[in-house]
C-alpha positions in Angstrom: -11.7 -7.1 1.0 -7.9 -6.4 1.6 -6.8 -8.5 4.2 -4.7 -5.7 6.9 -1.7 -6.4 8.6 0.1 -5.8 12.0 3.7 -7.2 13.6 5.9 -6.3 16.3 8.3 -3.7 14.9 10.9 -4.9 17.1 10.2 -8.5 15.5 10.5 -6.7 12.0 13.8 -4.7 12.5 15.3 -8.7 14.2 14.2 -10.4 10.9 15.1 -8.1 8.6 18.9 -8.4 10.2 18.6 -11.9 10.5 16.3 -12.8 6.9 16.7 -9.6 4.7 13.2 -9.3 4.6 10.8 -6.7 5.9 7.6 -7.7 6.9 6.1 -4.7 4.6 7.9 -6.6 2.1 6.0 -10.0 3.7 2.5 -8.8 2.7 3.3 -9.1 -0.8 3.4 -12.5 -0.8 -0.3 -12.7 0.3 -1.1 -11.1 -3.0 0.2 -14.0 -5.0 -3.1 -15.7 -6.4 -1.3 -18.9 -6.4 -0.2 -18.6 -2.4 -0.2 -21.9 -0.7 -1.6 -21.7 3.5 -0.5 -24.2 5.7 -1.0 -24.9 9.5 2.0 -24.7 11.6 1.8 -27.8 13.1 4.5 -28.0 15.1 3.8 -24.5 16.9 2.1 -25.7 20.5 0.9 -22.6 21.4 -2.3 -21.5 22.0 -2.6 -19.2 19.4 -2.9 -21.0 16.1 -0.1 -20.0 13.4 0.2 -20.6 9.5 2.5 -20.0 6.9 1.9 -18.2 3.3 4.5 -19.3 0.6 3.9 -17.1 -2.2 5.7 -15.7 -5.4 7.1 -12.4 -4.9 9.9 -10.4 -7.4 13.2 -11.9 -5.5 11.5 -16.1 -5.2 8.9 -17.7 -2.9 8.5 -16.2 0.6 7.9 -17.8 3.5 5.5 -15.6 6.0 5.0 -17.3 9.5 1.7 -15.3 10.8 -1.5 -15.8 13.5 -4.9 -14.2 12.7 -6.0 -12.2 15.1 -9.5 -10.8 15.0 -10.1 -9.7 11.6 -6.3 -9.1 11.4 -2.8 -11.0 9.8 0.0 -11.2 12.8 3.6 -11.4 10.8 5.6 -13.3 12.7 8.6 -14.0 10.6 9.2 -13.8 6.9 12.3 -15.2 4.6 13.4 -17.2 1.3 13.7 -20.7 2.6 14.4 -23.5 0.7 11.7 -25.8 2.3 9.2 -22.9 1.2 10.2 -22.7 -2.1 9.6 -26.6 -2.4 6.2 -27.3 -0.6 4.9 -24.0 -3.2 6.4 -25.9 -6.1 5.1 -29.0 -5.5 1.4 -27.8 -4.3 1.2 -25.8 -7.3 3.1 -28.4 -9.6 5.4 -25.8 -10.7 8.1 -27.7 -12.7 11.1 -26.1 -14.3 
């Protein structure tokens, strides 16, 4: 089953100006068989938050979400550097 999405529109237009990315554009990076998920540890919050780094047409993307009920949160989405690397290395991508 497809996983199904939600984010704050608000949230979407602010990353979009400040990223480039649209979190419609996000949810493509959960489609990447070769995703990596990882914890956000250093979010103290109570609600728990991950990241996806997956492969999508312009690089890895970075997606910052929460699960919420049977739901993905997006939180924030862009082509970060540090994303990029931790993919590489978890799935010993060399170049």
């Amino acid at each position: 089953m497809a996983p199904s999405f939600e984010w704050d529109p608000a949230k979407d237009a602010a990353n979009q100006v400040r990223h480039g990315v649209s979190f419609g554009e996000a949810q493509l990076a959960f489609l990447d068989a070769n995703r990596v998920i990882a914890r956000d540890v250093t979010h103290s919050g109570a609600e728990e938050r991950f990241y996806c780094f997956g492969q999508v047409a312009l690089g890895v993307l970075t997606v910052r979400f929460t699960l919420r009920e049977e739901r993905v949160r997006i939180i924030g989405a862009g082509f970060w550097r540090r994303g990029r690397k931790i993919y590489e290395t978890h799935r010993k991508v060399h170049r």
